[in-house]
C-alpha positions as CSV (number, residue, x, y, z in Angstrom):
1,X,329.8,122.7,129.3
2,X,333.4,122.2,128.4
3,X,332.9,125.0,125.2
4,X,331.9,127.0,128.6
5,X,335.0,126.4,130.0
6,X,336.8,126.7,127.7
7,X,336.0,130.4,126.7
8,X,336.3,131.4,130.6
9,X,339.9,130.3,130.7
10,X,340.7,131.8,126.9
11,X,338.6,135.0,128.4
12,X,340.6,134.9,131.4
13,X,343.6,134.3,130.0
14,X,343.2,137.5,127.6
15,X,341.8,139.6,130.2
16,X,345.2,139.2,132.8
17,X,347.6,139.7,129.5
18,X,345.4,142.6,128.9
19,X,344.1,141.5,125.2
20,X,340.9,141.9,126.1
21,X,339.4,144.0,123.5
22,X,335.9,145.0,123.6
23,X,335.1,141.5,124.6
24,X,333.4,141.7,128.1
25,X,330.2,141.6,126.6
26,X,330.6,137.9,124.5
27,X,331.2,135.9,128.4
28,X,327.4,137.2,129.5
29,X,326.1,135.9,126.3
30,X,327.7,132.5,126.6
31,X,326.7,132.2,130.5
32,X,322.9,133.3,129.7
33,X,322.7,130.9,127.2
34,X,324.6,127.9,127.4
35,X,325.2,125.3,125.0
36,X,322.9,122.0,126.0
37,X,324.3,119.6,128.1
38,X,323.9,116.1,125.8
39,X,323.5,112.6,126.6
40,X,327.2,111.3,126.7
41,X,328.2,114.7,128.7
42,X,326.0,113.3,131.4
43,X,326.7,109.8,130.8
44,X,331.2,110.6,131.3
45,X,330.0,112.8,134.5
46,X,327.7,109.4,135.9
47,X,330.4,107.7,135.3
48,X,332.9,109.7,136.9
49,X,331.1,109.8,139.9
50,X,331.0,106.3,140.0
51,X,334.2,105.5,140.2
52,X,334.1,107.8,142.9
53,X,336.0,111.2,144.1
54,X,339.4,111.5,145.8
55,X,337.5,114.4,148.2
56,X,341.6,115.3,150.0
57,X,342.2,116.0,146.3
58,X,339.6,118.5,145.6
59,X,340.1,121.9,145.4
60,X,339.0,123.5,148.0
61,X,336.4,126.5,147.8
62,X,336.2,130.1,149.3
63,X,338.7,132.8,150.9
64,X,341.5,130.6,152.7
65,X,341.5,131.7,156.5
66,X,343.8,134.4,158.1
67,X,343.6,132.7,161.4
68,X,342.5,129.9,163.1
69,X,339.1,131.2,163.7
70,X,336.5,132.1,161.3
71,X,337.1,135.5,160.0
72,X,334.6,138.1,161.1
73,X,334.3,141.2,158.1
74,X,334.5,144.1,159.8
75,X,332.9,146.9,157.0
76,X,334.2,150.7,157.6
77,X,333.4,154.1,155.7
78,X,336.5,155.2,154.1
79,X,336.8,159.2,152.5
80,X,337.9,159.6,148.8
81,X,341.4,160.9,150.1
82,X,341.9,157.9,152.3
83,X,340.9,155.1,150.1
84,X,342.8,156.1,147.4
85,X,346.0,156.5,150.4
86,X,345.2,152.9,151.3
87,X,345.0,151.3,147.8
88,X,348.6,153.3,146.6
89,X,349.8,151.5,150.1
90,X,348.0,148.0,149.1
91,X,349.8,148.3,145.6
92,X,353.3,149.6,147.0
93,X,353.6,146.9,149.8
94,X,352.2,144.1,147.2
95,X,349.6,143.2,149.2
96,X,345.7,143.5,149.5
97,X,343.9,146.4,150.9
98,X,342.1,144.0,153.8
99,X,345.9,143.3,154.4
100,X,347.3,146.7,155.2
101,X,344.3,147.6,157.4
102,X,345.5,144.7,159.5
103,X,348.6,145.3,159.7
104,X,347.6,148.7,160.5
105,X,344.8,147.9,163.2
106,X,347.5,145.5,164.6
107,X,350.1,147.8,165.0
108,X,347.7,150.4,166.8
109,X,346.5,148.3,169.2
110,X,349.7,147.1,170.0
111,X,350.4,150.6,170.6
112,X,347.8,151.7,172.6
């Protein structure tokens, strides 16, 4: 597992410094067949949770929350001419596509 983990982060790594050469294909082949889990690798995780987790100190999972509700997704039809508008605007402000169409929806209801 930790050879698994290992080559994620080095993939990952090489991937966001854009060194990754031809080497998409090499993370499938490691995920669909993983290198056995042995004895003591099971034996360090039993103990671990043994000794027991500090759960505030996990990281915590999944999109963080834009509000204090759950977020509700909200999926609209977008034209060629318009998606490619609101990703330029997404990149130019620095911020995420979901992001501007907030702000956007925001400021037109506020509007209206």
């Amino acid at each position: 597992m930790d050879q698994v983990r290992h080559f994620i982060l080095r993939w990952s790594l090489q991937a966001r410094e854009g060194r990754l050469l031809g080497r998409c294909d090499n993370i499938w082949a490691v995920l669909r067949h993983p290198p056995p889990v042995t004895e003591r690798q099971i034996a360090q995780w039993a103990d671990e949770a043994a000794a027991g987790y500090d759960v505030p100190a996990l990281k915590k999972r999944g999109r963080p929350r834009i509000g204090a509700e759950i977020a509700q997704v909200a999926a609209i039809r977008l034209d060629p001419d318009l998606n490619a508008a609101l990703s330029r605007r997404a990149e130019q402000d620095h911020s995420t596509r979901s992001e501007v169409v907030r702000q956007a929806l925001q400021a037109w209801l506020k509007s209206a």
